[in-house]
N, C-alpha and C positions, 0 to 999 in steps of 0.2 A: 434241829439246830437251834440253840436258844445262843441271843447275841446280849452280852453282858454291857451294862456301861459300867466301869470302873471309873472313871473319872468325870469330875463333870465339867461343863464349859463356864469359863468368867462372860458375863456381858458387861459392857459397858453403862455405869448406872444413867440416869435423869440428870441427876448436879454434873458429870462429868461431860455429857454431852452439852449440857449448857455452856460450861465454863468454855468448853473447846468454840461455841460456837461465839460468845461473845469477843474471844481474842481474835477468832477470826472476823471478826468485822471492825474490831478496831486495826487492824491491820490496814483493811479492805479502805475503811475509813480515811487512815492518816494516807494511803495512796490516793486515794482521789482530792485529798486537799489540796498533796504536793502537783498532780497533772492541774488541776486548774488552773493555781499559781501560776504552772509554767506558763502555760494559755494566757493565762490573762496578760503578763505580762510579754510575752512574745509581740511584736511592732505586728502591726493589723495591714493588708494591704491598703488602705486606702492611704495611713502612713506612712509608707513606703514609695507611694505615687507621687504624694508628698512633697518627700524629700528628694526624689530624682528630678521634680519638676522644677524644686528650688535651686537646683546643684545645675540645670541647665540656663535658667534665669541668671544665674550668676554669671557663667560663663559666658553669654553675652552678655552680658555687661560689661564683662571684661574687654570683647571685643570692640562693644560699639559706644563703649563711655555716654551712656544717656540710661535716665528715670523713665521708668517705668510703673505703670497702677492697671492692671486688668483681674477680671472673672474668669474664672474656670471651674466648672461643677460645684458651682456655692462657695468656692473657697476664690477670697480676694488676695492676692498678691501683690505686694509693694516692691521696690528695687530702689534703692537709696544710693546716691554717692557722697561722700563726703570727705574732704580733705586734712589728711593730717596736720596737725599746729607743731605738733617738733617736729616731725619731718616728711617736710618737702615733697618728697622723692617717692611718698606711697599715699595710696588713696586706701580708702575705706568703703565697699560693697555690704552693702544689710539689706538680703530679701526675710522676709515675712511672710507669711501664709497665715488669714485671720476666716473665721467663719463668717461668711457676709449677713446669715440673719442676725447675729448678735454681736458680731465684732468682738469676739474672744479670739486670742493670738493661740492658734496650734503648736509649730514652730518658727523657727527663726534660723538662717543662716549668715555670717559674717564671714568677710573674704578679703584679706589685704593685699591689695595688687600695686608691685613697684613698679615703678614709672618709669621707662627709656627716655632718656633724655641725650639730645645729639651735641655731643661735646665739641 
């Protein structure tokens, strides 16, 4: 039995496995730019501690109408009140959240709270 090749096989050459491999890593590439991006920008928990601790700070404030200044895990907190000049009838809430070794401001929340007044 003799077995004939009549046809022969294509391989893929050198240049074309390169070209293929180089697009596949620019691919590869521009996706791992876009996940980091996401990442980086995605709020970090300790930001997010953050901001629930300022949004409770506020909230008493609102109840107990008095300033406030404490520490909590390196981050100092302010609670401000202040009254509006055209009106009356609303105050003005500003918590902050600054890093306590360098006093750089993180965030900042403001909150206007109108005033019951007994007619």
């Amino acid at each position: 039995m003799k077995f004939k090749l009549n046809h022969t096989v294509r391989a893929s050459s050198l240049v074309e496995v390169l070209i293929s491999m180089v697009i596949l890593l620019l691919v590869f590439g521009i996706g791992m730019m876009i996940f980091t991006n996401l990442v980086r920008s995605s709020k970090s928990k300790q930001s997010k501690v953050i901001a629930h601790e300022m949004a409770v700070l506020a909230h008493q404030a609102l109840e107990e109408d008095r300033e406030q200044q404490f520490e909590k895990a390196g981050i100092y907190y302010t609670v401000e009140q202040e009254d509006f000049s055209t009106y009356s009838d609303r105050v003005r809430i500003k918590v902050t959240a600054q890093l306590s070794d360098n006093g750089k401001i993180i965030d900042s929340l403001i909150v206007i709270k109108e005033l019951e007044h007994a007619n």
